[in-house]
C-alpha positions as CSV (number, residue, x, y, z in Angstrom):
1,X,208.5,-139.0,190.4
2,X,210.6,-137.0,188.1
3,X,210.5,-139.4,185.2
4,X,206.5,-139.8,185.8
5,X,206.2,-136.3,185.2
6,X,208.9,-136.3,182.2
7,X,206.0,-138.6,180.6
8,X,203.0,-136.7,181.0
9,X,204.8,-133.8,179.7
10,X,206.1,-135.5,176.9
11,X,202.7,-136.9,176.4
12,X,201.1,-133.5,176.7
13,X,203.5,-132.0,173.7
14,X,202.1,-135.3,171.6
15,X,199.1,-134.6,172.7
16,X,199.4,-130.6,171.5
17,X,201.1,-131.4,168.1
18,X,198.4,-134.2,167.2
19,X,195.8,-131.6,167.8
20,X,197.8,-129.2,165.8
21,X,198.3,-132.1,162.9
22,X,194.7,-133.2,162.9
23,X,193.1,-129.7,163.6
24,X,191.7,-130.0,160.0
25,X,190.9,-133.2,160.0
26,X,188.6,-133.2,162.8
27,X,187.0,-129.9,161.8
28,X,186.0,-131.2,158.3
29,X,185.0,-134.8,160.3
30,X,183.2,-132.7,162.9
31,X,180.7,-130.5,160.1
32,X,180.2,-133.6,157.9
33,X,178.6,-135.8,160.8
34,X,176.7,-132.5,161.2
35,X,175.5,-132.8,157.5
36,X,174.4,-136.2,158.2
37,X,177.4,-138.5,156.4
38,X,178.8,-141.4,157.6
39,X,182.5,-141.8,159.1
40,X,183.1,-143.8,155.9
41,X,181.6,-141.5,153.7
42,X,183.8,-138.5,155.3
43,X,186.9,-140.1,154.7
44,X,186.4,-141.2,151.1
45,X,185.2,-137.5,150.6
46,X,188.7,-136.6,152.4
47,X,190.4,-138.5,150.4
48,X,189.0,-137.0,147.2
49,X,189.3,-133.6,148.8
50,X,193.2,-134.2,148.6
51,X,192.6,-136.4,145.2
52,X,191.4,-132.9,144.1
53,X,193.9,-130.2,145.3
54,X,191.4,-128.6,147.4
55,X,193.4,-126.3,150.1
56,X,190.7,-126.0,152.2
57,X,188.9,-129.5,152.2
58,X,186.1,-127.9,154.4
59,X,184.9,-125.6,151.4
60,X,183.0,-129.0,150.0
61,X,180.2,-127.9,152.7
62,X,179.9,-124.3,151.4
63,X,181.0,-124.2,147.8
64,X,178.7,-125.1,144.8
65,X,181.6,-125.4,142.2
66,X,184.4,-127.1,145.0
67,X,181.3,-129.7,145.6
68,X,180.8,-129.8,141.5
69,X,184.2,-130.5,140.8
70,X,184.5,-133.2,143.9
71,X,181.5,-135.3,142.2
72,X,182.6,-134.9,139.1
73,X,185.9,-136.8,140.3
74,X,183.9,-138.9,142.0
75,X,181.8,-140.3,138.9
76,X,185.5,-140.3,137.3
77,X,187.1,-142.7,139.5
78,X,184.2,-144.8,140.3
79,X,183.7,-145.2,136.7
80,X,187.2,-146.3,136.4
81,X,186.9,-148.8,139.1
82,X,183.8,-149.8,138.0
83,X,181.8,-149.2,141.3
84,X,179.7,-146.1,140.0
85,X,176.3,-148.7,140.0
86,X,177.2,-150.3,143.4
87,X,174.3,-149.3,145.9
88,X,177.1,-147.5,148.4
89,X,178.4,-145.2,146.0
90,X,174.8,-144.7,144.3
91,X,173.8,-143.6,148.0
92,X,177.1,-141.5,148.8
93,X,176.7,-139.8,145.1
94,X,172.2,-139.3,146.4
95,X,174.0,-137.5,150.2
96,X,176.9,-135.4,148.1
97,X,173.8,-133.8,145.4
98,X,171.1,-133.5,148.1
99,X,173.7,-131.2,150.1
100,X,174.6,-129.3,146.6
101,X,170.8,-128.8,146.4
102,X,170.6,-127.4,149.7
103,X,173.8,-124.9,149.1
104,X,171.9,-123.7,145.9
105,X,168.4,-123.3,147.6
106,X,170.0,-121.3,150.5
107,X,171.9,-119.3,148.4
108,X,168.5,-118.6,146.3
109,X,166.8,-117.5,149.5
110,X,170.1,-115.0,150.3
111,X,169.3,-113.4,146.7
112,X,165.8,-113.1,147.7
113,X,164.2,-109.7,147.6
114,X,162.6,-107.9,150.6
115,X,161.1,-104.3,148.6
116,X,158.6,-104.1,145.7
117,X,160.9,-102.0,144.5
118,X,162.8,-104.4,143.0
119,X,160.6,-106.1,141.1
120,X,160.9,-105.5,137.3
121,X,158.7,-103.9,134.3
122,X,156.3,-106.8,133.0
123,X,156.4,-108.9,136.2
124,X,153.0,-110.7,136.5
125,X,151.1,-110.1,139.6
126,X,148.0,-111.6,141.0
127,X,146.1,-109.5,143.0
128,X,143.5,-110.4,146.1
129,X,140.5,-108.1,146.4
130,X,138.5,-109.2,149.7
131,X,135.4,-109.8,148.7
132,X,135.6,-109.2,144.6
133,X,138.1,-112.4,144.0
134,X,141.4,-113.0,141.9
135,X,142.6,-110.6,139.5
136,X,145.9,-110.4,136.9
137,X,147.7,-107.3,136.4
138,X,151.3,-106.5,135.6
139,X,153.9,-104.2,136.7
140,X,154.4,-100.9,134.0
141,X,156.5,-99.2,135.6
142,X,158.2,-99.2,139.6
143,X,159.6,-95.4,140.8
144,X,158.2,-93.6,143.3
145,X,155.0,-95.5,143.3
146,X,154.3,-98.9,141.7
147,X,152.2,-98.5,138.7
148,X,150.3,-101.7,137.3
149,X,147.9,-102.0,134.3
150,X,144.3,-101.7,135.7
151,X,143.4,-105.2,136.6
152,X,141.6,-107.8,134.6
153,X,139.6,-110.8,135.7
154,X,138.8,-113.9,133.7
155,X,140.4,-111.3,130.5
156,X,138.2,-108.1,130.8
157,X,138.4,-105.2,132.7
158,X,135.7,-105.4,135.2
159,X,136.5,-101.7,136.8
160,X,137.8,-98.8,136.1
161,X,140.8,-97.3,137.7
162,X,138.6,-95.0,140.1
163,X,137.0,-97.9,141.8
164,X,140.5,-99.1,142.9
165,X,141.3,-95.7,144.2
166,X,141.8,-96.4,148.0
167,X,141.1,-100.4,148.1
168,X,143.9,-102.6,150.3
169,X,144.9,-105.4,148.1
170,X,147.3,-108.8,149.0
171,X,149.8,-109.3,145.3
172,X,150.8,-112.8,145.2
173,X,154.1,-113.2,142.8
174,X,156.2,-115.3,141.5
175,X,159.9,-113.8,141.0
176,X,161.6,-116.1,137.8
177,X,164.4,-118.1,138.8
178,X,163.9,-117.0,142.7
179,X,160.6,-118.2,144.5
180,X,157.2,-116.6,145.1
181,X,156.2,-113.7,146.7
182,X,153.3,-111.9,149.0
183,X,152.8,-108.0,150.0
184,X,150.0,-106.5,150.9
185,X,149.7,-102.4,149.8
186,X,146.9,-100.0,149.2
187,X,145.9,-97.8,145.9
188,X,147.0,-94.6,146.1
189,X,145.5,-93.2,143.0
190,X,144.5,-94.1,139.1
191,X,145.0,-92.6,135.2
192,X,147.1,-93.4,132.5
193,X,151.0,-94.5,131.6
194,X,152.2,-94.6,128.1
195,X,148.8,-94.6,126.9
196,X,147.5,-97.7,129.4
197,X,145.3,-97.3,132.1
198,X,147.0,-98.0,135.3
199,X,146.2,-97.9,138.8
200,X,149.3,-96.8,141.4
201,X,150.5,-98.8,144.7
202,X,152.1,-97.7,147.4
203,X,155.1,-99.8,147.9
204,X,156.1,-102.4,150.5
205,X,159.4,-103.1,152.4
206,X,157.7,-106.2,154.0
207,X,157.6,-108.8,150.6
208,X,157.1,-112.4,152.4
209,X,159.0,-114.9,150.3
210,X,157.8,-118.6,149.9
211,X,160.2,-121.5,148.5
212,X,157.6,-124.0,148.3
213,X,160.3,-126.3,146.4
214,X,163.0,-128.1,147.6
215,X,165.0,-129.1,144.4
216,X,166.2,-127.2,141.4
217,X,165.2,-127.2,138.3
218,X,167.0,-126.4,134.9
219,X,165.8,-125.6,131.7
220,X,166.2,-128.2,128.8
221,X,165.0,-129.8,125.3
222,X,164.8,-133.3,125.7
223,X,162.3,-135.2,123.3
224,X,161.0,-138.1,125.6
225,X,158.5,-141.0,125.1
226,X,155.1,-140.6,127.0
227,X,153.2,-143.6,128.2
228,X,149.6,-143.0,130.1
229,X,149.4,-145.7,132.9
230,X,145.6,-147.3,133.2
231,X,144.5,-147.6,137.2
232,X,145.1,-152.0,136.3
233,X,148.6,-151.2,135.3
234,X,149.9,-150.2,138.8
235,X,148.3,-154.0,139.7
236,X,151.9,-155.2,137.7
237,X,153.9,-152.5,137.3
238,X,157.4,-152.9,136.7
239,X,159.4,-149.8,137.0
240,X,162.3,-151.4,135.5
241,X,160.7,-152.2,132.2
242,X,162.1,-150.3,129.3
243,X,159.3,-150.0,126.3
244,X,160.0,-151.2,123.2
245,X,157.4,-149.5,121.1
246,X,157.2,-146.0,120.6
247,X,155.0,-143.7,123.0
248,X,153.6,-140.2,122.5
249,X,156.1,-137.7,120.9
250,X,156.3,-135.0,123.9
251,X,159.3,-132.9,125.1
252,X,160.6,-131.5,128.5
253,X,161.3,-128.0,129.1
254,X,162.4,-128.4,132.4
255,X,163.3,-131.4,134.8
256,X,164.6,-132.1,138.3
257,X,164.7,-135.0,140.0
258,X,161.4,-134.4,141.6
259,X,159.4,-133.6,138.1
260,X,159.2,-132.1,134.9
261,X,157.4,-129.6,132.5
262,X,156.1,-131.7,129.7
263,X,155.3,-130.1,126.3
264,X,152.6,-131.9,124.5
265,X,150.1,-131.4,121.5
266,X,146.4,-131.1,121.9
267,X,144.9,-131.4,126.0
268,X,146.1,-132.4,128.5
269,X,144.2,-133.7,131.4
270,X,145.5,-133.1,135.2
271,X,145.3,-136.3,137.2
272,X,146.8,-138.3,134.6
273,X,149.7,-141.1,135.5
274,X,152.2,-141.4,133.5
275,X,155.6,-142.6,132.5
276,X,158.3,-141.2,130.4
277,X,161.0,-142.7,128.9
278,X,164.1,-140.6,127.2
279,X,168.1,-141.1,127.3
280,X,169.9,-139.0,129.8
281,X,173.8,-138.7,129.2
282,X,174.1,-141.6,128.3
283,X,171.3,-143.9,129.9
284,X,167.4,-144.7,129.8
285,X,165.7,-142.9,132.2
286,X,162.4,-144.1,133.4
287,X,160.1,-141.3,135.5
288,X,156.7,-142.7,137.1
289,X,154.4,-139.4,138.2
290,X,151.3,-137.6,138.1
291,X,150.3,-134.7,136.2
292,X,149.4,-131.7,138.7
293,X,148.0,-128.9,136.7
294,X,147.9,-128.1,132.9
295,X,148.2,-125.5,131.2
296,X,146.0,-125.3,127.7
297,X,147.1,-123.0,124.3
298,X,143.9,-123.0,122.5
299,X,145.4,-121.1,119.5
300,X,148.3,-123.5,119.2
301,X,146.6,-126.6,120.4
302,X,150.1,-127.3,122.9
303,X,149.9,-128.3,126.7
304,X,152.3,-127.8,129.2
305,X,152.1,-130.7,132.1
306,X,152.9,-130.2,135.4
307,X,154.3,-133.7,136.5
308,X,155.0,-134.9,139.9
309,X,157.3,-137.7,140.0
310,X,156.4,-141.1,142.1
311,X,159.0,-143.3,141.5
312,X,162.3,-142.6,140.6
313,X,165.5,-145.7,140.3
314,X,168.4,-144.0,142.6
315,X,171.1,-144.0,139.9
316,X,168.2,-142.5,137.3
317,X,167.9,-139.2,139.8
318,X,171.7,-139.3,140.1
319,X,172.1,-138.5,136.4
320,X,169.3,-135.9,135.9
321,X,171.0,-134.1,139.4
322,X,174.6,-134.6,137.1
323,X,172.4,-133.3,134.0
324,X,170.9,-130.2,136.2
325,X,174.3,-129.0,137.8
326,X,175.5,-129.5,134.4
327,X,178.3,-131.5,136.6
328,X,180.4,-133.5,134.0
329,X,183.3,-135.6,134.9
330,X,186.6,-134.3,133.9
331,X,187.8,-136.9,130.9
332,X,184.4,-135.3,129.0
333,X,184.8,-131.5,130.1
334,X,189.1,-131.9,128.8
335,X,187.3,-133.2,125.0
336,X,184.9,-130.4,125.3
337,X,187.6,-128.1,126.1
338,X,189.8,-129.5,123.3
339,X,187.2,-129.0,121.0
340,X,186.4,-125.2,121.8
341,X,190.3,-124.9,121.1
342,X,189.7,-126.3,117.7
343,X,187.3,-123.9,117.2
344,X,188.8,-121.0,118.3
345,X,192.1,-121.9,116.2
346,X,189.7,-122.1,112.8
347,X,188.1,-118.5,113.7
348,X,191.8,-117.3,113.8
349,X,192.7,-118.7,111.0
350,X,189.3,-117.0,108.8
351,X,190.3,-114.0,110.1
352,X,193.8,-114.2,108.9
353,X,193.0,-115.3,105.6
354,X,190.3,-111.9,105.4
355,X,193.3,-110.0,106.5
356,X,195.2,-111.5,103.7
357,X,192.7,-111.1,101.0
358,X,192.0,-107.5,102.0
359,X,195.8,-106.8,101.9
360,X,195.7,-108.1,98.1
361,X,193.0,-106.1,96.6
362,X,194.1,-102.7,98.0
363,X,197.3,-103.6,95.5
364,X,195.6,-104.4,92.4
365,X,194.0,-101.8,89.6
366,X,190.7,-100.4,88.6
367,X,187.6,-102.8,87.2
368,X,190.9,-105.8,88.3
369,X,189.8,-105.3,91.9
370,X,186.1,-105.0,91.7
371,X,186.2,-108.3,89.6
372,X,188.1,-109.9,92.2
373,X,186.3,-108.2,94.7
374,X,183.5,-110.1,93.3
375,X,184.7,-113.4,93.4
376,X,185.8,-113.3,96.9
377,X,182.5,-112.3,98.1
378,X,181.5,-115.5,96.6
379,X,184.0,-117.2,98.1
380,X,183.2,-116.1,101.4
381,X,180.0,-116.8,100.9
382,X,180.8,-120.5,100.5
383,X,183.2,-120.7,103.2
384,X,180.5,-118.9,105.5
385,X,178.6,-121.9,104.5
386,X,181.1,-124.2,105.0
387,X,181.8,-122.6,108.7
388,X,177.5,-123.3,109.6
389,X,177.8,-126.8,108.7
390,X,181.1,-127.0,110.7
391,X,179.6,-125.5,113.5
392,X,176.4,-127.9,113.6
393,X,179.0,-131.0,113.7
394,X,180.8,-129.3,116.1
395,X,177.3,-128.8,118.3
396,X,176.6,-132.7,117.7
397,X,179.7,-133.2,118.6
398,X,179.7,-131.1,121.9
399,X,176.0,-133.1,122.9
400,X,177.7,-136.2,122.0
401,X,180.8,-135.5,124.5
402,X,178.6,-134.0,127.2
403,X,176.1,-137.5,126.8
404,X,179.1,-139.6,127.3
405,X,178.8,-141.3,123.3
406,X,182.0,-139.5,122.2
């Protein structure tokens, strides 16, 4: 009986200091299955927790720049082994940025505002007058009251500010880089701001937010090829296709894996399929979608296309999610970083020679100094110039490093 009982005891204290051993473990196991990975999944992303020096391997589900830096090693090693195209680590790599997306967009809706009285001078608004329509206005100023510009439909200024005085209006927002916005307030009275006629809100603690989007976007300048699809072309479409023959010149000024602002010339027409074609650190991209709304600039004769994407290859949306959380794996970031040494060593070296130059003329004579005054102004012109050419290669260089060519 005694040696049964020297057992379970024994097996207890096992039983205690595995828990103990593998407390992490199962806690970081335990969220990911939460987060919808696979036991396979958890334990390479384990493994590249430890791979990665993270103290605290749990911080991948909460931390935008731990998760960065754990894909970035990711694309590193699987590059190295030459699995990043296989289907499983295309999939892991589509799991690891839709839970990056997620952090961001909940952290977005934590920096949300709840008070018109944050919003800033020259935010847009939209107002809602029962029974008169849509209207535009903008904020002038926001203290005690919220002054906007009297508002303008279709362009002109339909009413004065008297007739507003007392109306209950709905202003529909959308707050840059945050999401948009609803409030509902009432006039309180009408006259002029720094010489604009205005019209004054009473303000609102009860601003209704609404992230209509699920993926981030980032801002960008990427010159792309644009292809308009006929209704018989989806008949024998082949996604895969890469054009040989140039499209229409257009450019994106924003892109996500979900769509892109497209910068054309002349009109644009909503409704439109179409594909685009560009390179994207380092490979072709290929984005099938519809144009949603457009937006037309008469005087400069530009539209701006709203496109949905359609169809999307996996490791295509992989790169332009690498391309919008600017993630880029660590053998590229260490020759960025080598290069912004560079550059830093050649400023410090311009500045020395200045100091050195400056030292000199404070020793030499009269009409002596001004002459060679004279000539180094020229000379620093030319090195100036010298530096801005520098610089540009450096730039190329930088894009070339952050594409993957260098």
């Amino acid at each position: 009986m005694s040696i049964v009982l020297i057992v379970i005891i024994i097996l207890l204290l096992l039983a205690i200091r595995l828990s103990v051993v593998f407390k992490e473990k199962v806690q970081f196991y335990a969220q990911g299955l939460d987060f919808q990975f696979t036991i396979k999944e958890l334990s390479m992303l384990w493994k590249l927790a430890h791979f990665c020096g993270i103290e605290e391997p749990t911080s991948l589900y909460v931390s935008v720049e731990v998760l960065n830096d754990a894909i970035a090693h990711m694309i590193e090693l699987s590059k190295a082994d030459g699995t990043l195209e296989s289907p499983q680590i295309q999939d892991f790599l589509s799991k690891l940025y839709k839970y990056r997306t997620k952090i961001e967009l909940n952290d977005m809706k934590h920096r949300g505002i709840t008070s018109s009285r944050s919003l800033e001078n020259g935010q847009k608004v939209n107002i809602l007058l029962r029974g008169s329509g849509v209207f535009t206005s903008e904020v002038i100023n926001n203290g005690r009251e919220l002054i906007i510009a009297v508002p303008k439909k279709d362009g002109a200024v339909l009413h004065s500010g008297d007739f507003w005085i007392g109306k209950n209006l709905s202003l529909y927002l959308w707050r840059k880089g945050d999401a948009s916005y609803v409030f509902d307030t009432r006039v309180l009275s009408a006259g002029v701001f720094l010489s604009r006629s205005v019209i004054c809100l009473e303000h609102s603690s009860n601003l209704e937010r609404a992230q209509k989007r699920q993926t981030i976007r980032c801002k960008c300048n990427i010159l792309v090829n644009l292809y308009i699809l006929k209704p018989s072309d989806f008949m024998t479409i082949n996604y895969s296709a890469v054009e040989s023959l140039p499209g229409y010149k257009a450019a994106l000024e924003d892109i996500s894996e979900a769509g892109a602002l497209i910068k054309i010339g002349g009109r644009g027409y909503p409704d439109m399929h179409i594909k685009l074609q560009f390179e994207l650190c380092g490979m072709v991209i290929l984005m099938y979608g519809i144009v949603r709304s457009v937006e037309f600039d008469a005087k400069e004769n530009l539209s701006h296309l709203h496109l949905e994407c359609t169809h999307l290859d996996e490791s295509m949306k992989n790169t332009i999610l690498g391309y919008v959380y600017n993630i880029v794996p660590m053998e590229q970031k260490e020759k960025i970083d080598a290069m912004k040494m560079t550059e830093k060593d050649q400023n410090i070296d311009m500045e020395e020679i200045m100091r050195q130059e400056d030292a000199l003329l404070q020793n030499l004579p009269g009409k002596m100094a001004l002459d060679t005054m004279a000539g180094l102004d020229e000379m620093r012109a030319q090195k100036a110039a010298e530096k801005e050419a520098e610089n540009n290669n450096y730039l190329d260089e930088m894009s070339k490093a952050i594409s993957g060519e260098v």
